[in-house]
C-alpha positions as CSV (number, residue, x, y, z in Angstrom):
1,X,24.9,127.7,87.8
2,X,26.5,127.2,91.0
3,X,28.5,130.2,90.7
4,X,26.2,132.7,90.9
5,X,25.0,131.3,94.5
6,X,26.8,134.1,96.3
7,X,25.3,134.5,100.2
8,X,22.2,135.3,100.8
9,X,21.3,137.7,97.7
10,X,22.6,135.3,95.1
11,X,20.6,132.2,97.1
12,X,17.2,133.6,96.3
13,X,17.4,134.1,92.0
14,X,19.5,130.7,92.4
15,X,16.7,128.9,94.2
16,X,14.2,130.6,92.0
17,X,16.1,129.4,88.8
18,X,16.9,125.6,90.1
19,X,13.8,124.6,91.5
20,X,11.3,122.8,89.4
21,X,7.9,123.8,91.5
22,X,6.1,126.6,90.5
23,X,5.0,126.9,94.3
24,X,8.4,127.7,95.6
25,X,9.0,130.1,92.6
26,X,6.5,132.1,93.1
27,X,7.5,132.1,97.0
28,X,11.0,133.1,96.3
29,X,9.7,135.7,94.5
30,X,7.0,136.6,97.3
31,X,8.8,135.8,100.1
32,X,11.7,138.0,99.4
33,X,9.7,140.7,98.7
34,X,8.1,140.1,101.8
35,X,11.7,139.6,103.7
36,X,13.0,142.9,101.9
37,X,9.9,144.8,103.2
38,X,10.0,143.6,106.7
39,X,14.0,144.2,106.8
40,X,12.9,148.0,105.9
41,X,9.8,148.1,108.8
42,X,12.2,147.0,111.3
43,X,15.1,149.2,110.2
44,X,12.9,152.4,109.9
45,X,10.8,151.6,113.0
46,X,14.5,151.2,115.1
47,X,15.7,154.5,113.7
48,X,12.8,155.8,114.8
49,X,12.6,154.9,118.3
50,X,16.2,155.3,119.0
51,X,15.5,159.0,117.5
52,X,12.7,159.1,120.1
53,X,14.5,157.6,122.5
54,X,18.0,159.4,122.3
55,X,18.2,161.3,125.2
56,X,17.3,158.2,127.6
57,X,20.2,156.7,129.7
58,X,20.4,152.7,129.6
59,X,18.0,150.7,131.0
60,X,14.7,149.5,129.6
61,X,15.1,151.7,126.5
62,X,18.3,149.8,125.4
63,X,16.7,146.5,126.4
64,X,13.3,147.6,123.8
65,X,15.8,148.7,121.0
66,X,17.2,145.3,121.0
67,X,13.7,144.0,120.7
68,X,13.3,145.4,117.5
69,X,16.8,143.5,116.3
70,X,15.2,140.3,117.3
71,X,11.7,140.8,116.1
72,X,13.0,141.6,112.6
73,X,15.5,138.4,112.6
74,X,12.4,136.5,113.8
75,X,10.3,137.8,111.0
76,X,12.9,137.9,108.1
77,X,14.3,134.8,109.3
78,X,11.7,132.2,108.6
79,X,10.6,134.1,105.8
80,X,13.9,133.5,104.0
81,X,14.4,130.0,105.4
82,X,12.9,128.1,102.5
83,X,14.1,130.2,100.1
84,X,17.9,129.7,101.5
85,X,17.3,125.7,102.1
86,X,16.1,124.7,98.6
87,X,19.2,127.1,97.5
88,X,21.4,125.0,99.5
89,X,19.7,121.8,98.6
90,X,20.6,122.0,94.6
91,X,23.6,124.1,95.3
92,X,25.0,121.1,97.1
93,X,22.7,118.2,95.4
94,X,21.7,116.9,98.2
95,X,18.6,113.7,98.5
96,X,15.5,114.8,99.3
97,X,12.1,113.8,98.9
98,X,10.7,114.2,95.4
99,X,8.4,116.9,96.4
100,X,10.5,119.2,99.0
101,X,10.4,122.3,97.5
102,X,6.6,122.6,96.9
103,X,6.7,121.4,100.2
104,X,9.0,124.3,101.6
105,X,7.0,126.8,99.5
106,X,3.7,125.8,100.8
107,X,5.5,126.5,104.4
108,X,6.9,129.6,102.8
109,X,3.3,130.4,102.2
110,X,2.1,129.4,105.3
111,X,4.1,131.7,107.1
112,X,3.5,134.3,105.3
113,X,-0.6,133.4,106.3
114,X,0.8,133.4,109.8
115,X,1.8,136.8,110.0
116,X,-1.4,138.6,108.8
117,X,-2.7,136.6,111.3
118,X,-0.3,137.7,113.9
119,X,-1.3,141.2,113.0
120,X,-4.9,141.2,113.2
121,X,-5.0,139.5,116.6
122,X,-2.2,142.2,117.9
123,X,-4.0,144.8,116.4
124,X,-5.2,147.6,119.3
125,X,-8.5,148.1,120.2
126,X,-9.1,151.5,118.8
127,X,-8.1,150.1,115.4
128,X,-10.5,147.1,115.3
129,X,-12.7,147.0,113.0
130,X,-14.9,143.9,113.1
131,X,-16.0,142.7,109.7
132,X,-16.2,139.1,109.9
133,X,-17.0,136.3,112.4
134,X,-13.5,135.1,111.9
135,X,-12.0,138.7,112.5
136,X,-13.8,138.8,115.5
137,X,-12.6,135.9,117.1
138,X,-9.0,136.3,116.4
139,X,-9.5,140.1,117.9
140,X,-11.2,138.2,121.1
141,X,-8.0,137.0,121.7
142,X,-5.5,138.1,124.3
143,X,-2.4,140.5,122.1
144,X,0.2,138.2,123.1
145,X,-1.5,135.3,121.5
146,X,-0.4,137.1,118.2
147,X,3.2,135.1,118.9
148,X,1.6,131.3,118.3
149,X,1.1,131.6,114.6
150,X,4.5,133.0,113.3
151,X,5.8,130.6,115.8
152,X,3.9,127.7,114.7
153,X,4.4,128.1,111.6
154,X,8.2,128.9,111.7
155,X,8.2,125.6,113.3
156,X,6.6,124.0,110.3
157,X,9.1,125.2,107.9
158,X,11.6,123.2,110.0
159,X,9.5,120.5,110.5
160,X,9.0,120.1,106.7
161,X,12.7,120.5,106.0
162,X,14.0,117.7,108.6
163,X,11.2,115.8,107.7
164,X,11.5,115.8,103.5
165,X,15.0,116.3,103.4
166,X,17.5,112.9,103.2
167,X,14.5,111.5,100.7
168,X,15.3,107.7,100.0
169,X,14.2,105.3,96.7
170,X,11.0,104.5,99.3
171,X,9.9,108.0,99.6
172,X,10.0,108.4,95.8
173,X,8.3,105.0,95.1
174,X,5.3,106.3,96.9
175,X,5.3,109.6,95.8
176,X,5.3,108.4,92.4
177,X,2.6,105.5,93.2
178,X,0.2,108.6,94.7
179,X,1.0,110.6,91.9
């Protein structure tokens, strides 16, 4: 099975097909749907704005095209992340706690959670439409507090892959002994 891990577009079936959780299946399945999706946003909104854009000399507009590059590697990034290290971590059969990839597909999931979020609290004033308490509040917020969940929660797929990953007979002695 190892040779049909190819790069990036090999790692998701792979990581689908070797894992055992059925929490990071269905995120590989989710979350590259949800990577391929937000790889075409980003591509169609740059094309876009540089068609809007493509009489302007230098400047700010080069600096605001370049944003879109790094928001879409910040978005596709993390949501390929688990996908790519539970690949990586039965391509290579590397130690790791019993239950890492549930683990990375819960973060998987969370992030995915954290983007909606992101997107409600950005979302613009004359597009707000209040229909929840919860809503509400997270359109009270200031726009550029729409950054802290992806972030956060990028920072939790990390977390949960330093932390999980190396696993030792200890970790699996209590993960069987809770089990």
């Amino acid at each position: 099975m190892a040779e049909s891990y190819r790069g990036v577009f090999g790692a998701i079936p792979y990581a689908f097909r070797a894992t055992e959780s059925w929490t990071m299946r269905a995120y590989a399945a989710l979350g590259a749907l949800a990577a391929a999706f937000a790889a075409l946003l980003f591509t169609s909104a740059l094309v876009v704005w540089m068609a809007e854009t493509v009489s302007a000399q230098g400047g700010t507009f080069l600096f605001s095209r370049s944003l879109f590059v790094v928001a879409g590697l910040a978005t596709v990034g993390p949501l390929l992340a688990p996908i790519l290290f539970v690949a990586r971590r039965h391509r290579r059969g590397d130690r790791v706690a019993p239950t890492y990839d549930r683990w990375m597909g819960i973060a998987g999931f969370l992030f995915l959670v954290s983007l909606f979020v992101a997107l409600v609290i950005s979302t613009p004033q004359d597009l707000q439409q209040t229909e929840s308490a919860v809503v509400g509040a997270l359109y009270a917020l200031p726009q550029l507090a729409g950054f802290v969940p992806p972030v956060a929660a990028a920072l939790a797929i990390f977390a949960t892959h330093f932390r999980l990953r190396g696993g030792s007979d200890a970790d699996a002695a209590v993960d069987e002994v809770s089990a």
